[in-house]
ZAMARGU-4260 file (C-alpha; in steps of 0.2 Angstrom, whole numbers, plus 5000, padded with zeros to 4 digits):
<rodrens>
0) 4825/5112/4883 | 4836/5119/4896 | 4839/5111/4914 | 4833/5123/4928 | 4846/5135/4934
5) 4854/5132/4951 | 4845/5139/4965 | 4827/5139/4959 | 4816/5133/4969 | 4807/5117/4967
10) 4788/5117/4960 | 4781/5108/4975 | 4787/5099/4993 | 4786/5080/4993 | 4770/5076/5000
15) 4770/5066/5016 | 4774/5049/5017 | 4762/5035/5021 | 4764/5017/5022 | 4752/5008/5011
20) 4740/4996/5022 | 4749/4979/5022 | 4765/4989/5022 | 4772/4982/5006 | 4770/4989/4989
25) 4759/4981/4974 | 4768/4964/4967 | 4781/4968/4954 | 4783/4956/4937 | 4799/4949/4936
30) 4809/4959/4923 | 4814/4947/4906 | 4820/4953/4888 | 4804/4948/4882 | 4800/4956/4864
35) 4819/4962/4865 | 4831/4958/4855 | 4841/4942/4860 | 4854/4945/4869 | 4872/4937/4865
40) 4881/4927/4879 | 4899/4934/4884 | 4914/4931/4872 | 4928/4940/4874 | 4942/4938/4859
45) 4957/4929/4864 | 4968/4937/4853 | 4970/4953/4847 | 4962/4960/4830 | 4967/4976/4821
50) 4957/4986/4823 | 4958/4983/4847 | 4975/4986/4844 | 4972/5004/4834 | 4960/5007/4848
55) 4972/5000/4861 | 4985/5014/4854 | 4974/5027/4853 | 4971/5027/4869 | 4990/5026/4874
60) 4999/5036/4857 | 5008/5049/4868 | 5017/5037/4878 | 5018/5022/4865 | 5027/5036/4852
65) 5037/5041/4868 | 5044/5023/4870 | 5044/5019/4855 | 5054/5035/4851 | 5065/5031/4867
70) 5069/5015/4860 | 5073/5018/4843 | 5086/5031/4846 | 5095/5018/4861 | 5094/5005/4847
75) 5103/5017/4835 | 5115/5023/4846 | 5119/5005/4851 | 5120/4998/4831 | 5134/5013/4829
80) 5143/5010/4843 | 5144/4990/4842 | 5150/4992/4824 | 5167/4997/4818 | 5170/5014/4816
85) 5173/5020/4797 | 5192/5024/4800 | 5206/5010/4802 | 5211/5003/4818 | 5229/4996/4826
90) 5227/4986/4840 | 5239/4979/4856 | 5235/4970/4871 | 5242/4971/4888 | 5243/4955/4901
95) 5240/4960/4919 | 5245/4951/4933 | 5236/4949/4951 | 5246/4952/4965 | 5253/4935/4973
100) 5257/4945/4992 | 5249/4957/5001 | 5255/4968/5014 | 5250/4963/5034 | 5233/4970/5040
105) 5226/4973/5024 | 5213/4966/5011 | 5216/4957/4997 | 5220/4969/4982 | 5208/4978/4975
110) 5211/4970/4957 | 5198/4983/4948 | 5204/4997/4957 | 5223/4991/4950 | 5217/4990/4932
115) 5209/5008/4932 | 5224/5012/4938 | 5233/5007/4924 | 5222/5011/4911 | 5224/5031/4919
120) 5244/5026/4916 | 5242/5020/4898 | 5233/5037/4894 | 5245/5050/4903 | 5252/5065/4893
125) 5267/5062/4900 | 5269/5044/4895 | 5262/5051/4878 | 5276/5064/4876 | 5289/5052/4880
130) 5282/5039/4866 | 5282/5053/4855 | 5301/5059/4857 | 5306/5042/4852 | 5318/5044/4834
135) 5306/5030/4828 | 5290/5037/4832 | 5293/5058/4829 | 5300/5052/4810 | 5281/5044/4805
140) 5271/5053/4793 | 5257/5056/4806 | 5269/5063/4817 | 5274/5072/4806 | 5258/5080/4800
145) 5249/5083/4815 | 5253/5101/4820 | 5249/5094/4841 | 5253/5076/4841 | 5249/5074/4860
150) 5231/5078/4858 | 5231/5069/4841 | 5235/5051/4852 | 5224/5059/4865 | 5208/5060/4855
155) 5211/5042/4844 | 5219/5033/4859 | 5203/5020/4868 | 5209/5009/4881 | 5195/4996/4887
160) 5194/4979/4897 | 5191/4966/4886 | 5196/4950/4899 | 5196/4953/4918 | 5215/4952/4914
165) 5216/4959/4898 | 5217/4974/4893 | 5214/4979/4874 | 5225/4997/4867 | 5217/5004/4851
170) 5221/5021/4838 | 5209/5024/4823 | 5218/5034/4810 | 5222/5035/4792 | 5239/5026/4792
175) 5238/5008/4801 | 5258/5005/4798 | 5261/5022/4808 | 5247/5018/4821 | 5255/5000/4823
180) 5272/5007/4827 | 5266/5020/4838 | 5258/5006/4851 | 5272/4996/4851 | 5281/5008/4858
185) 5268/5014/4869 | 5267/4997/4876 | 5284/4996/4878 | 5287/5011/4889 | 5270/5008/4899
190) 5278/4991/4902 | 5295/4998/4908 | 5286/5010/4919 | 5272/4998/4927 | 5286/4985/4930
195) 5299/5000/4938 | 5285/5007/4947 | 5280/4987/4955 | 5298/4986/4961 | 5298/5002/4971
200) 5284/4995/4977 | 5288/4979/4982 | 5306/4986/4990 | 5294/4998/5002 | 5285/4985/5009
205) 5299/4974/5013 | 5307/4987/5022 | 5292/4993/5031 | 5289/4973/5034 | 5306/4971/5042
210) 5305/4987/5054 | 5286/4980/5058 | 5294/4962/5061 | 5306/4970/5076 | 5293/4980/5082
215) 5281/4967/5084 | 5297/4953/5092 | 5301/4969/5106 | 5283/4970/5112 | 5282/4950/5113
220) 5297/4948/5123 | 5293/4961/5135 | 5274/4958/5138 | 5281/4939/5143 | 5294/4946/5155
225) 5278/4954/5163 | 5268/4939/5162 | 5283/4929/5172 | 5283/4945/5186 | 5266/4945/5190
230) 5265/4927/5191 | 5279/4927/5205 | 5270/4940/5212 | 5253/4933/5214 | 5257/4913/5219
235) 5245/4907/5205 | 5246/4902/5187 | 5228/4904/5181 | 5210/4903/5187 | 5211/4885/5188
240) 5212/4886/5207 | 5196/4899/5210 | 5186/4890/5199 | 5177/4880/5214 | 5174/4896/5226
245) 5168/4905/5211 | 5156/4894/5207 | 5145/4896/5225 | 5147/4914/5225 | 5139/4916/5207
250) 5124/4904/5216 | 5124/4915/5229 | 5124/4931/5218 | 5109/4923/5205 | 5097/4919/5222
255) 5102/4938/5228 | 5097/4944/5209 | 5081/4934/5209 | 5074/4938/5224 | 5077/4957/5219
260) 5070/4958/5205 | 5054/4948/5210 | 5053/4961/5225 | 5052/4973/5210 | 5038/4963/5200
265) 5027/4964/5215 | 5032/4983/5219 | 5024/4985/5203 | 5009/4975/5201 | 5003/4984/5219
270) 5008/5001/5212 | 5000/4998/5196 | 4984/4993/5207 | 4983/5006/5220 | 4985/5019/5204
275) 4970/5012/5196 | 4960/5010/5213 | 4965/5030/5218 | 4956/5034/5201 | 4941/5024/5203
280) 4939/5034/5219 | 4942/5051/5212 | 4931/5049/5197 | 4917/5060/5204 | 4906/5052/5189
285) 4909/5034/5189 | 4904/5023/5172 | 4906/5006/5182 | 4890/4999/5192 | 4891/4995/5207
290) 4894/4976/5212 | 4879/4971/5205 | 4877/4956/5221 | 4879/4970/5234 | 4864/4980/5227
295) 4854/4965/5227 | 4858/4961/5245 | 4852/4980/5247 | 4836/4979/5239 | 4832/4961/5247
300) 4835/4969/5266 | 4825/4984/5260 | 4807/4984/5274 | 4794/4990/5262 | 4801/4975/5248
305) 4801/4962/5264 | 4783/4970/5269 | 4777/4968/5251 | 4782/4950/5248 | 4776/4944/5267
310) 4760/4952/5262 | 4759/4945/5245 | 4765/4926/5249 | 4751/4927/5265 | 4737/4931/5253
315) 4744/4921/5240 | 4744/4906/5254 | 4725/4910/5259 | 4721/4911/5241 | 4727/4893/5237
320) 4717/4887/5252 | 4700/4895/5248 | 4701/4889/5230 | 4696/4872/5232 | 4682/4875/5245
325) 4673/4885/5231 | 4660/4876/5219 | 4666/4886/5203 | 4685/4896/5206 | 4683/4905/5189
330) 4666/4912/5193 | 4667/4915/5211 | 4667/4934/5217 | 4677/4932/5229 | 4690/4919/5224
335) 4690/4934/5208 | 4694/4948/5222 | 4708/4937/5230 | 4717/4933/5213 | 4715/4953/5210
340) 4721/4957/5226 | 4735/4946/5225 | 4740/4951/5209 | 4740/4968/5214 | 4754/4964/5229
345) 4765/4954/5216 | 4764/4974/5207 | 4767/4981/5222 | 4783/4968/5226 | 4792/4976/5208
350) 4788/4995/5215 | 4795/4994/5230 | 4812/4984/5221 | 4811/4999/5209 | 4812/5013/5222
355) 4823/5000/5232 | 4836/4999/5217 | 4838/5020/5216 | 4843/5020/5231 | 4852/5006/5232
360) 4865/5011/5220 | 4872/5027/5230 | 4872/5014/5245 | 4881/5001/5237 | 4894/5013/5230
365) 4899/5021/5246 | 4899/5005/5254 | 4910/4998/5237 | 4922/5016/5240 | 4925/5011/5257
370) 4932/4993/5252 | 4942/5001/5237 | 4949/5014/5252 | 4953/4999/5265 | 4963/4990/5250
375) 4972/5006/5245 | 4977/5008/5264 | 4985/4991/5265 | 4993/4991/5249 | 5002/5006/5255
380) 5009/4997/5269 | 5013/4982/5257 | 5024/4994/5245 | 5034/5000/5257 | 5037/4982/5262
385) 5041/4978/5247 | 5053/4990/5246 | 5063/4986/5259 | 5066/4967/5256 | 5071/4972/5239
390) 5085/4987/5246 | 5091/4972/5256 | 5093/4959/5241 | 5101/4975/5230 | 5114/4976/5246
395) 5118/4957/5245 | 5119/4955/5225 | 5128/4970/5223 | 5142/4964/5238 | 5143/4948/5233
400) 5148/4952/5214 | 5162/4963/5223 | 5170/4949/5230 | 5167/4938/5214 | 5177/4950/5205
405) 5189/4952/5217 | 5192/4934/5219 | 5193/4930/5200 | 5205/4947/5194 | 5217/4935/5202
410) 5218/4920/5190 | 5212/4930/5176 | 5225/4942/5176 | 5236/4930/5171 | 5227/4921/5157
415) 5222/4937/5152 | 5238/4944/5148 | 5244/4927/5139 | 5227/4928/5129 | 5233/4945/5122
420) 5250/4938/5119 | 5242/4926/5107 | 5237/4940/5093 | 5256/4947/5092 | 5264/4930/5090
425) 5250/4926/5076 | 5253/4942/5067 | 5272/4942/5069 | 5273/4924/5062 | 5261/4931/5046
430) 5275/4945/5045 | 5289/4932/5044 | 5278/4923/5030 | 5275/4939/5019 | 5293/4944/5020
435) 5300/4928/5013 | 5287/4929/4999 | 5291/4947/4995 | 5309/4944/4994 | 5305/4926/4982
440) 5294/4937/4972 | 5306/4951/4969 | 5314/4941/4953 | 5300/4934/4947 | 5288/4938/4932
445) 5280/4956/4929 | 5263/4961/4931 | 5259/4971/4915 | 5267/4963/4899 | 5262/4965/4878
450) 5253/4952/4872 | 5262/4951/4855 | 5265/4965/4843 | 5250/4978/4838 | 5241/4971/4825
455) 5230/4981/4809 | 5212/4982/4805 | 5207/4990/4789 | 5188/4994/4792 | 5177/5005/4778
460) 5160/5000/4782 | 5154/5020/4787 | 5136/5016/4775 | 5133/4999/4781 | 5132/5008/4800
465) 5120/5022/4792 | 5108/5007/4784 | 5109/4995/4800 | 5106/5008/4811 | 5091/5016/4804
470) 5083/4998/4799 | 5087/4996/4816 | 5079/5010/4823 | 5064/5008/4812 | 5060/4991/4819
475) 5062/4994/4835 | 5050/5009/4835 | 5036/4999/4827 | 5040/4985/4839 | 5038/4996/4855
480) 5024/5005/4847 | 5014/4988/4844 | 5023/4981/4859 | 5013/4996/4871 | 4998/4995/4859
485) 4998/4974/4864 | 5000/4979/4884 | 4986/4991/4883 | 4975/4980/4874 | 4978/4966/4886
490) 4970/4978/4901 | 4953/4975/4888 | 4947/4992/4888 | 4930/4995/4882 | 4932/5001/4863
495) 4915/5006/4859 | 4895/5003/4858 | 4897/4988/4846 | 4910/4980/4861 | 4896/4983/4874
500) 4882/4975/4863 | 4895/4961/4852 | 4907/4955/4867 | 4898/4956/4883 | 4881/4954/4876
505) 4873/4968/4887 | 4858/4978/4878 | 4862/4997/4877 | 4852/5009/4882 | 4860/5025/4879
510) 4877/5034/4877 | 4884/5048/4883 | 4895/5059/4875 | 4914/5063/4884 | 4917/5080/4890
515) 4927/5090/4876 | 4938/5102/4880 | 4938/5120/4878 | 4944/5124/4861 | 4933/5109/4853
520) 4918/5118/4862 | 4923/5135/4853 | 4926/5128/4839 | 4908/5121/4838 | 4901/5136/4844
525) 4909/5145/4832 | 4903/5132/4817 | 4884/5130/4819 | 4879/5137/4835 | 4878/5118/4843
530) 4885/5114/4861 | 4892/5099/4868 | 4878/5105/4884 | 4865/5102/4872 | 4872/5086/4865
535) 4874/5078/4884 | 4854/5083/4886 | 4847/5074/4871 | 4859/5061/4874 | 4852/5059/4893
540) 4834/5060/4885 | 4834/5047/4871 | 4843/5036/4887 | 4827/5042/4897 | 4816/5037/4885
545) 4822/5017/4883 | 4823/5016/4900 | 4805/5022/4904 | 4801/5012/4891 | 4807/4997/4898
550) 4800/5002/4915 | 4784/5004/4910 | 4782/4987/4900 | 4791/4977/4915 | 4782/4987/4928
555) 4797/4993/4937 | 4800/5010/4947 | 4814/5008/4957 | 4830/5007/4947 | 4851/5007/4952
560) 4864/5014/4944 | 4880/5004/4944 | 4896/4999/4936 | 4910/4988/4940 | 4923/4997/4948
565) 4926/5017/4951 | 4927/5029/4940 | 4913/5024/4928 | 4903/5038/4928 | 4887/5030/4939
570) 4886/5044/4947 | 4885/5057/4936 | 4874/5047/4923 | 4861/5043/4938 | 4860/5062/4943
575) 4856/5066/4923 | 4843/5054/4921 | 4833/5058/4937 | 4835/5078/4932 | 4828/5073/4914
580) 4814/5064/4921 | 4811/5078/4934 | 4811/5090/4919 | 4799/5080/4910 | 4787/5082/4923
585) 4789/5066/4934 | 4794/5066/4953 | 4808/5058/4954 | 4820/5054/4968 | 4838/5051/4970
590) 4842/5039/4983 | 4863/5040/4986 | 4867/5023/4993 | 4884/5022/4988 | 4887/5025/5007
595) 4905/5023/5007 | 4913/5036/4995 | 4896/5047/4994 | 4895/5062/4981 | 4874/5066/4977
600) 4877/5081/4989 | 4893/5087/4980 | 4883/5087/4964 | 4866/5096/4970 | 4877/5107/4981
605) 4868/5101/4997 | 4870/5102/5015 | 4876/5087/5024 | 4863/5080/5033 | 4854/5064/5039
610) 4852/5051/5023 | 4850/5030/5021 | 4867/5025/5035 | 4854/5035/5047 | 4837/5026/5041
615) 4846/5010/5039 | 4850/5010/5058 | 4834/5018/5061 | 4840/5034/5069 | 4830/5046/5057
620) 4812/5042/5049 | 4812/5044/5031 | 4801/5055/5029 | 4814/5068/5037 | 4830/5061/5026
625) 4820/5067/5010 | 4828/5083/5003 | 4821/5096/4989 | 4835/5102/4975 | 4835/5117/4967
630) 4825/5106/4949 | 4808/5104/4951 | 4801/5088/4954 | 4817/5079/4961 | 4824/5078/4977
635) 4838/5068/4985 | 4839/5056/4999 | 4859/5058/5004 | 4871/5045/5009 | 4874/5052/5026
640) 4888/5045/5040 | 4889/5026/5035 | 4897/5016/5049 | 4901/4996/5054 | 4884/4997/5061
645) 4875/5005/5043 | 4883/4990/5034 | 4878/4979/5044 | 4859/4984/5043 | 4862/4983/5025
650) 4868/4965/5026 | 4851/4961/5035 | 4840/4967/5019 | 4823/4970/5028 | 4829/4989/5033
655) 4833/4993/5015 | 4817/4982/5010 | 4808/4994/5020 | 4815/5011/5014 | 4810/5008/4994
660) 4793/5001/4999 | 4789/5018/5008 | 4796/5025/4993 | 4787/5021/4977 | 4771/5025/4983
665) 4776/5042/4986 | 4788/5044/4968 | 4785/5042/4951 | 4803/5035/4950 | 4818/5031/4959
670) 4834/5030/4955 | 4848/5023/4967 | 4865/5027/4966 | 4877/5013/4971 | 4895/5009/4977
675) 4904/4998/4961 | 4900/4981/4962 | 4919/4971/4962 | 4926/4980/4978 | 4911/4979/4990
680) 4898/4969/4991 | 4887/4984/4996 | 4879/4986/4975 | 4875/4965/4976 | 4864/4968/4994
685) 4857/4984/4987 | 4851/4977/4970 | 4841/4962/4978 | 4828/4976/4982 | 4827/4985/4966
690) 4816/4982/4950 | 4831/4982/4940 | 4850/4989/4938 | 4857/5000/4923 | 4874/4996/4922
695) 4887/5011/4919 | 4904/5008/4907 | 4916/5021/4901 | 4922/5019/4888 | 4943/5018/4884
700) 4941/5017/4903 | 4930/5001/4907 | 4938/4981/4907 | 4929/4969/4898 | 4934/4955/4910
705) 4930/4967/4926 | 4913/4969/4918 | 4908/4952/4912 | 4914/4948/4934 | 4903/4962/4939
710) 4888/4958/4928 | 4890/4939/4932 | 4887/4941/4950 | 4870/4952/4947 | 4866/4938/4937
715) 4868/4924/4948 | 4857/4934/4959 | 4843/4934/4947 | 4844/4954/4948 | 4837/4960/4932
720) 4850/4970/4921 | 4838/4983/4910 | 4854/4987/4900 | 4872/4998/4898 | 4874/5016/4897
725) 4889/5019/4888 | 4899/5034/4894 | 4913/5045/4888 | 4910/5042/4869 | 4922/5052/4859
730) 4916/5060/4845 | 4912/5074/4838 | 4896/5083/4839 | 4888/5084/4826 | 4890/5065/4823
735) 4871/5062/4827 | 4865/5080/4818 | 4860/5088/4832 | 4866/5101/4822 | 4848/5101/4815
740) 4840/5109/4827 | 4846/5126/4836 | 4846/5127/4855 | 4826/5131/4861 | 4823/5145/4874
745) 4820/5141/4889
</rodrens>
């Protein structure tokens, strides 16, 4: 049978609410497994079995082939280039030295920098041409049979850093003899020209040292002679003999600077108050009482409250004098009429203080205005005040740091200008340094020498690279495959029904097919006529079925739909079981109390209105949060505008207790809709008032460990669990023959 299209109207209205007599509903029995099958405590496997890791891969194929793909071809590529290449190979290595003196003002050398440098050298064309005009190197056969011997050393010449001083030359070829002789002499001239090229070098920086020397000895001799002339000038040799005047004047100056600034600290404390008072007295509205002591000076002065406590304390007075002259108090007529009268005067008293307070308020805030006016006045005087004595302390502290500078430009001068002298003598003693160890250095050793002649290796291993590399590869692909396979079974995924039932011991209920996609829903259409639609409907009603069932043996009618985290599919399996129990005739309700993430309305294409935040915090009856859905029989109580203030009410329990007690007189069934239970504890407060809680797990999607958490907190609660609805199931669907029976008109 079909569900009722969108927009049809509901059979009937809910009929109006009542409270049952004592207010509570008829006692419900516990809910137990009794006559069910036994249940099996939680054991989730350790380790990992075959079969969880093929369901772990499955799940994660795309990207495990993707990595495992990824890594195989790096493994490959690395196995062929760590291996000897299938030609032979000559070899020489170079020795370069670091550089013993640097030039002034500058780092320490860059020895990277220098070592790239000479590896650009080894591999110049020119250097290349030159090797190749050699008589020994143009007579060799490979020489000789190359029709462009410069691109033939270009392309077979590597140069790589083997040691952070070593440098390894290599040529693969054909002839290791001819590829021998050829970097001997490549060496040779790269050895020439590195070690000409260090002299020029070295001879550039001594001249420029020398002309930095004399330069730096001119400006020392004449920065002296102007030390010795203002010396004579002045009559002082240093701030030796201000010290002691300075030292009161900076007293002076921090009192001056004190004083100002706490000038300024009060300028802006009274500032700051006479903003806020102006404010109070423009607000034509205010939101502040009155001084709540002035109005209760008011209302005490008021004559008719004075007039009704004299009266009421006189005949309170006569009262306890009468008493005890009559023979029975409680009987008497007329001690009766005093305590009457009496009592009407004390009611008269809190009349008159009633009308006394209205009027009292606008009298206490003209009188409370006029004092804020009074103190706005005299803080306007005391600004200005204020700002006065701190112009006067600015006028000292700024004259006496004039004459503290003044005083101290004298000795400081001096000491200033020998100070700067002190950097020139430093630097022109370095120069001296460097120079004598540039001219020590210029017969010594050379920085790029050849370790030894080139030397020969005969290599011929081109099939072992081609067998090490794809076992290589082969390996590595499985390993990454197995290792995502692993990683994805360690998040414990929920593989299937038998996992729901076998490891975490929960009793299932129902399953749920998972949405195909399109071409797998033609492609059933197209085979027998059956739809996934029609599938999801039988599969809702067999679930239906067990859980009325069970409802009905363990007298329960208000049920919660939950699941461990988000994204289980709660929501959308508790609005398929209350329109399947709607279409079976029952009247069902849908009560959304997952009040922080809401999404009943979205489903049912609702309106927002009042819902549970709103009865929880008692701002809308029930009655009026009830609304009807285009299926018959069912209607929806929404979430509404939850708040700090809705949770709170929730904590307390009674509201909530309240709300499903009104309910199942009025329902058939209920069915609540709640947040997850691991990230709030919104699910564990709500299911303390239900009959009993069908837990929600998708599968591929769920975690065993999340779900044995979440199920172990309902249990310590002694909330009854009816059972699991397993959700997403992927197969196909003809897997339970619903192929049997053709879709019935509606």
């Amino acid at each position: 049978m079909t569900r009722p299209i969108a927009g049809e109207p509901p059979t009937s209205p809910p009929s109006p609410y009542q409270t049952p007599p004592n207010g509570l509903p008829a006692p419900l029995s516990p809910f137990n497994y009794t006559n069910q099958p036994s249940m099996l405590a939680p054991a989730v496997a350790a380790t990992p079995t075959p079969l969880g890791l093929f369901n772990a891969f499955r799940r994660r194929w795309v990207l495990g082939t993707f990595i495992g793909g990824l890594v195989a071809v790096a493994v490959v590529t690395s196995i062929w280039f760590a291996m000897p290449a299938g030609k032979h190979q000559a070899r020489a290595l170079v020795q370069l030295q670091p550089k013993q003196v640097e030039f002034t003002n500058k780092n320490n050398e860059d020895f990277e920098a220098y070592r790239r440098h000479q590896i650009f050298l080894l591999k110049t064309r020119d250097l290349l041409t030159r090797v190749l005009a050699d008589p020994a190197v143009v007579s060799l056969d490979t020489v000789k049979q190359s029709d462009d011997p410069v691109a033939l050393l270009e392309e077979s010449l590597q140069v790589k850093v083997v040691a952070p001083e070593i440098l390894e030359v290599t040529m693969t070829g054909n002839h290791v003899e001819d590829m021998k002789v050829i970097l001997d002499h490549l060496v040779k001239r790269y050895v020439d020209d590195a070690t000409s090229l260090d002299r020029k070098q070295r001879d550039t920086h001594i001249n420029g040292l020398e002309k930095l020397s004399a330069s730096v000895q001119l400006d020392i001799d004449l920065q002296e002679k102007a030390i010795d002339v203002a010396a004579r000038a002045n009559g002082t040799t240093g701030a030796e003999a201000t010290a002691t005047a300075l030292v009161a004047l900076h007293k002076r100056h921090i009192e001056a600077d004190g004083l100002m600034v706490a000038a300024g600290h009060e300028i802006d404390r009274m500032e700051a108050e006479h903003e806020v008072l102006t404010k109070q007295l423009e607000d034509k509205n205010p939101k502040t009482p009155p001084d709540p002591a002035l109005v209760a000076q008011i209302i005490a002065a008021d004559l008719r409250v004075i007039r009704a406590k004299t009266a009421h304390a006189a005949l309170k007075e006569f009262l306890e004098k009468e008493t005890p002259k009559a023979t029975n108090p409680d009987s008497d007529v007329g001690i009766l009429k005093l305590r009457a009268d009496v009592k009407k005067l004390a009611d008269e008293i809190k009349i008159a203080e009633t009308v006394a307070m209205t009027e009292s308020l606008s009298v206490a805030r003209a009188l409370d205005n006029g004092r804020k006016q009074r103190r706005i006045d005299d803080l306007a005087t005391a600004i200005e005040v204020e700002k006065k004595k701190r112009e006067r302390f600015m006028r000292e502290r700024d004259g006496l740091q004039k004459v503290i500078s003044n005083v101290a430009g004298q000795g400081l001068n001096i000491d200033a200008m020998r100070n700067a002298l002190k950097p020139r003598r430093e630097l022109y003693d370095r120069l001296q340094t460097q120079l004598l160890q540039l001219k020590i250095a210029t017969g010594g050793e050379r920085r790029a020498s050849q370790r030894g002649p080139a030397d020969g290796i005969p290599n011929n291993n081109q099939n072992k690279k081609i067998l090490l590399s794809t076992a290589g590869g082969l390996v590595s692909f499985f390993a990454a495959v197995l290792a995502v396979a692993f990683l994805e079974w360690c998040t414990r995924r929920v593989d299937g029904v038998d996992q729901v039932a076998n490891e975490l011991g929960m009793r299932v209920i129902g399953t749920v097919p998972a949405f195909p996609n399109r071409e797998s829903l033609q492609a059933a259409t197209e085979a027998g006529g059956a739809n996934w639609r029609f599938v999801l409907n039988e599969s809702i009603n067999s679930t239906r079925t067990m859980l009325l069932h069970t409802a009905k043996a363990q007298s329960m009618q208000v049920v919660m739909v939950t699941s461990a985290t988000q994204g289980e599919g709660k929501t959308s399996l508790a609005s398929q079981l209350a329109t399947s129990m709607a279409t079976a005739g029952m009247r069902t309700l849908i009560v959304d109390c997952d009040l922080r993430n809401p999404s009943i309305m979205k489903l049912f294409e609702l309106p927002l209105t009042p819902g549970v935040s709103e009865v929880l915090r008692q701002e809308v009856d029930v009655s009026d949060a009830v609304q009807a859905t285009a299926v018959p029989n069912l209607w929806v109580i929404p979430a509404g505008q939850c708040s700090n203030t809705t949770i709170a009410a929730l904590a307390q329990g009674h509201p909530l207790e309240t709300l499903f007690n009104r309910l199942r007189g009025q329902f058939d069934f209920v069915i609540v809709d709640s947040c997850p239970v691991l990230p709030v504890a919104d699910a564990l407060l709500i299911a303390q008032h239900v009959d009993g809680v069908v837990f929600s797990i998708m599968q591929d999607i769920s975690q065993l460990p999340k779900v044995i958490s979440a199920s172990q907190k309902l249990t310590q609660l002694n909330i009854p669990l009816v059972g699991a609805v397993v959700n997403g199931i992927k197969q196909d669907i003809y897997s339970y023959g619903y192929n049997y029976v053709k879709q019935l008109p509606a």
